[in-house]
C-alpha positions as CSV (number, residue, x, y, z in Angstrom):
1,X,259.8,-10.0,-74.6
2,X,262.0,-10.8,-77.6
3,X,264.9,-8.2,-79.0
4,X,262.8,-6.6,-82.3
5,X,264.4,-5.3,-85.2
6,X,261.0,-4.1,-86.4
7,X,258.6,-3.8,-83.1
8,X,258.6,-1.7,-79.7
9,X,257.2,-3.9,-77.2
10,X,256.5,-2.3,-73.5
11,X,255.3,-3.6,-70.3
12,X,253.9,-1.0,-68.2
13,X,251.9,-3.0,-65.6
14,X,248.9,-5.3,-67.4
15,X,249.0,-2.7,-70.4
16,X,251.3,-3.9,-73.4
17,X,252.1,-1.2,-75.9
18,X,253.2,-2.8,-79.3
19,X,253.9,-0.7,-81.9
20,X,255.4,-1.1,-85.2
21,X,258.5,0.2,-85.8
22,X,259.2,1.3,-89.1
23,X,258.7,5.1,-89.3
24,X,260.8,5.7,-92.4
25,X,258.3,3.6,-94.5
26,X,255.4,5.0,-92.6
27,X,255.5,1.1,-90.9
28,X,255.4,-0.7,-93.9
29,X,254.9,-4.7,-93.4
30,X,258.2,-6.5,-94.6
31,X,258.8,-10.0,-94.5
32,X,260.8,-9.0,-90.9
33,X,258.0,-7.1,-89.5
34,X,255.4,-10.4,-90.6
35,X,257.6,-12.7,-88.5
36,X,258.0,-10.5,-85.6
37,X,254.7,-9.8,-85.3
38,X,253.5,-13.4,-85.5
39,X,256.4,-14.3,-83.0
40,X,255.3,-11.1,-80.8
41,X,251.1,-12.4,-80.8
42,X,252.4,-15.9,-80.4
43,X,254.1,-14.8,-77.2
44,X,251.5,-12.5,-75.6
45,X,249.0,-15.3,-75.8
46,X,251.2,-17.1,-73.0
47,X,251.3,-13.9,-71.1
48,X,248.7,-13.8,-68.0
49,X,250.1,-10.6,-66.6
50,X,249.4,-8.9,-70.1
51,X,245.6,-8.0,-70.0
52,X,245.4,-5.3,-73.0
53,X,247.6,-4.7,-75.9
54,X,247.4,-1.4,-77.6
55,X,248.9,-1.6,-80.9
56,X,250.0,1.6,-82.7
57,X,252.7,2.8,-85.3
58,X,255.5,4.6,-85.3
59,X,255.7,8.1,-87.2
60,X,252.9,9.7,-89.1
61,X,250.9,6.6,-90.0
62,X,249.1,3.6,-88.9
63,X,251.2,1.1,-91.0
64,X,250.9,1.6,-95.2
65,X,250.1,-2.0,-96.0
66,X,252.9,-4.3,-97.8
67,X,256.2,-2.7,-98.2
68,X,256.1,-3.3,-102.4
69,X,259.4,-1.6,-102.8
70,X,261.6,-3.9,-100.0
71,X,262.2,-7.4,-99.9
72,X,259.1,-9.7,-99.4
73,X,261.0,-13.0,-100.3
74,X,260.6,-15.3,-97.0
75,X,262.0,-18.8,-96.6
76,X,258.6,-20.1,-98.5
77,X,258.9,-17.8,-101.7
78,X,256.5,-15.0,-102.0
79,X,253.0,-14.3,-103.9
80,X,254.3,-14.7,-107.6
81,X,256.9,-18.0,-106.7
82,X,253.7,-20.1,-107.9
83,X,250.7,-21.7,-106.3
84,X,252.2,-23.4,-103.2
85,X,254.5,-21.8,-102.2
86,X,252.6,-18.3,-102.9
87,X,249.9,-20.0,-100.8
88,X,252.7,-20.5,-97.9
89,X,253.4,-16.9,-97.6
90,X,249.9,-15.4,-98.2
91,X,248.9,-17.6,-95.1
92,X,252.3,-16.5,-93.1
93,X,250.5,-12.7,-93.7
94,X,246.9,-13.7,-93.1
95,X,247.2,-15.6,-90.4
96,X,248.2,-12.4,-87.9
97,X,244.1,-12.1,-88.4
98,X,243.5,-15.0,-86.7
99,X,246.2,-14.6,-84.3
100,X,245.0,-11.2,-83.4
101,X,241.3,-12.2,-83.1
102,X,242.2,-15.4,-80.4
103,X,244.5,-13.8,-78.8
104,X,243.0,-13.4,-74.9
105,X,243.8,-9.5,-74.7
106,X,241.3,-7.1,-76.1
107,X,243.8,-5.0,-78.9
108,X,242.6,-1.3,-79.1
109,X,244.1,0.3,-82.2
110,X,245.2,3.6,-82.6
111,X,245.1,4.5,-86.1
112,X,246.7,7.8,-87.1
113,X,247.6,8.6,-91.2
114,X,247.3,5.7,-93.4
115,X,246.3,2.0,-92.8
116,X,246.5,0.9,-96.1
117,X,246.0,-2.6,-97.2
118,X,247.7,-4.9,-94.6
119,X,247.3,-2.1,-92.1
120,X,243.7,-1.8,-92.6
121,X,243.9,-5.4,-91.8
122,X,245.3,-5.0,-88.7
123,X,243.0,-2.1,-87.8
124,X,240.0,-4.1,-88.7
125,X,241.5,-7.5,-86.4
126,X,241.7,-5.5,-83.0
127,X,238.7,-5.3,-81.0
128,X,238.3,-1.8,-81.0
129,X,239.8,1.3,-83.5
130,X,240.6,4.6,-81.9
131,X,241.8,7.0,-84.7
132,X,243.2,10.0,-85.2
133,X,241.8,12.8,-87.2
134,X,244.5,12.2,-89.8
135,X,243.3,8.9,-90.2
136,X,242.6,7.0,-93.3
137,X,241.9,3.3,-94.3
138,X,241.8,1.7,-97.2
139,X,241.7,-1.8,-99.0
140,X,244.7,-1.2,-101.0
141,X,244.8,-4.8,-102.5
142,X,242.4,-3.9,-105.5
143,X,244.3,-1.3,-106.7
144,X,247.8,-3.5,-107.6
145,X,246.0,-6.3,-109.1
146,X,244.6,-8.3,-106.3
147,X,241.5,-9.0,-104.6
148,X,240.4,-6.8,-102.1
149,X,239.1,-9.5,-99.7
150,X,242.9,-9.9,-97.9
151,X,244.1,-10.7,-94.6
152,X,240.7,-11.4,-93.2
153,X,239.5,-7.9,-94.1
154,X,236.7,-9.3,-96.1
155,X,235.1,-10.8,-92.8
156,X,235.7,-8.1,-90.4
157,X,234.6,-4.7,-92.6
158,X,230.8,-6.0,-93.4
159,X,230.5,-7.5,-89.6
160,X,231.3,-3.3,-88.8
161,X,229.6,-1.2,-91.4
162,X,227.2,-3.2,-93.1
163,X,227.6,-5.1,-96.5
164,X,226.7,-2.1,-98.5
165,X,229.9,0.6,-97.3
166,X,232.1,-2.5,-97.4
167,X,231.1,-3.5,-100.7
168,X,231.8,0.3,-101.7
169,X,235.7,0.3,-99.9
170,X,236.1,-2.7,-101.2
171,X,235.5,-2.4,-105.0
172,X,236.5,0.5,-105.3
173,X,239.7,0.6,-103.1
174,X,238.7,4.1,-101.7
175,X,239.8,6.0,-98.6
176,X,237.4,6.2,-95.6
177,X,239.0,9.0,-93.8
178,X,238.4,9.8,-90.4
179,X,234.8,11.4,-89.6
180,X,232.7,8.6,-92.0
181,X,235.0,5.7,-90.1
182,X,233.2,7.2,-87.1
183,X,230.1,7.7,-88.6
184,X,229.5,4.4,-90.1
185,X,230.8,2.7,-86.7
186,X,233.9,1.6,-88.2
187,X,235.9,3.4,-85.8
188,X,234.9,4.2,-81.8
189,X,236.3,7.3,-81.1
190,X,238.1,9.9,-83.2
191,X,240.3,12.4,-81.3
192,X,243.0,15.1,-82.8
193,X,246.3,12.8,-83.2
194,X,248.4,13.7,-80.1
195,X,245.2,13.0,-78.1
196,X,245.3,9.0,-79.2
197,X,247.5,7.7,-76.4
198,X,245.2,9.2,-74.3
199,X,242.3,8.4,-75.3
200,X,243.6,4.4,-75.6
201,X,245.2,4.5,-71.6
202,X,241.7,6.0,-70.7
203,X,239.7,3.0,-72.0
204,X,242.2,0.7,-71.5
205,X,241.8,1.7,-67.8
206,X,237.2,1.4,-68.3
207,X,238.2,-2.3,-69.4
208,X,240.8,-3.1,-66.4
209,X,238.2,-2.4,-64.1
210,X,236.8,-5.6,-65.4
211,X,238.7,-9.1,-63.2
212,X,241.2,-10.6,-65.9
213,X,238.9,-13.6,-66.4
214,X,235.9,-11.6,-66.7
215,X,237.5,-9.7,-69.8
216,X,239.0,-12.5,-71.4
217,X,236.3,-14.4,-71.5
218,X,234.2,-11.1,-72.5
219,X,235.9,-11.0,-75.5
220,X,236.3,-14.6,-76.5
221,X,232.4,-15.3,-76.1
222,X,231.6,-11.7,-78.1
223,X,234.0,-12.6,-81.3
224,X,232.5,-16.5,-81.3
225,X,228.8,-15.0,-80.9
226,X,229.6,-12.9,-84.0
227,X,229.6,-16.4,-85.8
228,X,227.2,-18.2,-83.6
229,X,224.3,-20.0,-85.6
230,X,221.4,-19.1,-83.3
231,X,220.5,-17.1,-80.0
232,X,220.4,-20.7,-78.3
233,X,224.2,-21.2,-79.6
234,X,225.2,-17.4,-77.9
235,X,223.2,-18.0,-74.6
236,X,225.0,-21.3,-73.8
237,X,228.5,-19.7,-74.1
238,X,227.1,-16.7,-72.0
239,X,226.1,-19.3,-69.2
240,X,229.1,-21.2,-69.6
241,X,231.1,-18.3,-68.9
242,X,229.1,-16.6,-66.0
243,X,229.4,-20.3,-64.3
244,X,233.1,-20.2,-64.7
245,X,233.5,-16.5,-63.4
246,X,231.5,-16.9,-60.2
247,X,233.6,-19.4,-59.0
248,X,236.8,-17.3,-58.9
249,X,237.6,-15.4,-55.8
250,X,237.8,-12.4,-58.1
251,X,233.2,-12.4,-58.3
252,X,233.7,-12.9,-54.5
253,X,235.5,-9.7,-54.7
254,X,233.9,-8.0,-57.4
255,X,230.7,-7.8,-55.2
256,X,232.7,-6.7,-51.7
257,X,234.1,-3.9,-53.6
258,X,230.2,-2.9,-55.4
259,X,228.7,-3.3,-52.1
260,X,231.7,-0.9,-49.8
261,X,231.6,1.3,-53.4
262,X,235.8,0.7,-53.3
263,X,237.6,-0.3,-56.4
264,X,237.9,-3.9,-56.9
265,X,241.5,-5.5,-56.0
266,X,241.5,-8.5,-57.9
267,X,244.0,-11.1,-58.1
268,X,243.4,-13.8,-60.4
269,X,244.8,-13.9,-64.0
């Protein structure tokens, strides 16, 4: 992996620990940390041996949206530069949505203090949010003159708690702190902060027990069923995939390993 001025990347085995790296301003996203973590989602998508990325931050909080008081001025101006090139660098930001969501890995979150505005958006992009019981999430965009519907949070928040709560975080800009994330399914899991490593190696271990094509498809087939026009749509993918898994030597070994009750040693990635 690259040298980041803004990121922590480590390798240990198929488990990729990213976590942003700017403590002092509780991980604030700056034009630096944007790039980086574009470059950095770019990279892991090449990445075979990386089967699950947990993403956390640095510090006392998740990651407290746009840093408003550093510099935000990137090569392609920034929101108020007018409408193109304000439209380039809203899209350099948004687009870490969409390279979160198709990257292969599943991304388990571990949210602790604030994700705020960008952060939230980031929360709301990995497959599944773990947070802390000082956790709090919010649509910070309304509140400094923008929309709230940012950074693909608009799409993701109804999908998870229904249009009704997202309609109320959403106008209103309001905290959901920890124990109504969890009740309202927004979050999976909450666990006292020094818990949330934990917590993410335990299920990041449930989900290796899956082979690595098994998972990736797994999550690619779930995100596009999300969107899928009809039950017809969502069984073809299914289908398609199952096909394509049973013809790896992993299936072969997947049912050895069910039938001597041994873990599974599988081999393809």
């Amino acid at each position: 992996m690259s040298n980041y001025t803004t990121l922590e990347v480590e390798m240990e085995g198929p488990l990729v620990w990213l976590t942003l790296n700017r403590p002092e301003s509780l991980n604030a996203m700056n034009i630096v940390l944007v790039d980086e973590l574009r470059e950095c989602l770019t990279d892991l998508a090449t990445r075979k041996e990386a089967r699950i990325v947990i993403l956390r931050g640095a510090g006392r909080a998740f990651c407290a949206g746009l840093d408003l008081g550093g510099n935000l001025q990137s090569e392609g101006g920034d929101l108020g530069s007018g409408t193109a090139a304000g439209l380039r660098f809203q899209r350099k930001i948004s687009e870490l949505a969409m390279l979160m969501r198709k990257l292969p890995q599943p991304i388990i979150a571990c949210v602790q203090g604030a994700a705020a505005g960008g952060g939230f958006a980031l929360a709301l992009a990995s497959d599944v949010r773990l947070a802390g019981e000082s956790a709090r999430m919010n649509a910070a965009f309304i509140r400094i003159g923008l929309s709230a519907c940012d950074v693909g949070v608009s799409y993701f928040l109804p999908r998870l708690v229904g249009a009704s709560v997202a309609s109320e975080l959403l106008l209103t800009g309001n905290f959901i702190h920890a124990e109504r994330a969890l009740a309202t399914g927004l979050v999976s899991r909450v666990v006292p902060d020094d818990e949330l490593e934990k917590a993410a190696r335990e299920m990041a271990e449930d989900m290796l027990s899956a082979s690595p094509l098994g998972l990736r498809l797994t999550k690619e087939c779930l995100n596009m069923s999300l969107d899928a026009g009809s039950l017809e749509q969502v069984i073809a993918m299914e289908d398609r995939n199952q096909i394509l898994c049973s013809q790896t030597d992993d299936m072969k070994e997947g049912v050895r390993a069910f039938l001597e009750k041994r873990k599974p040693d599988y081999r393809d990635a």
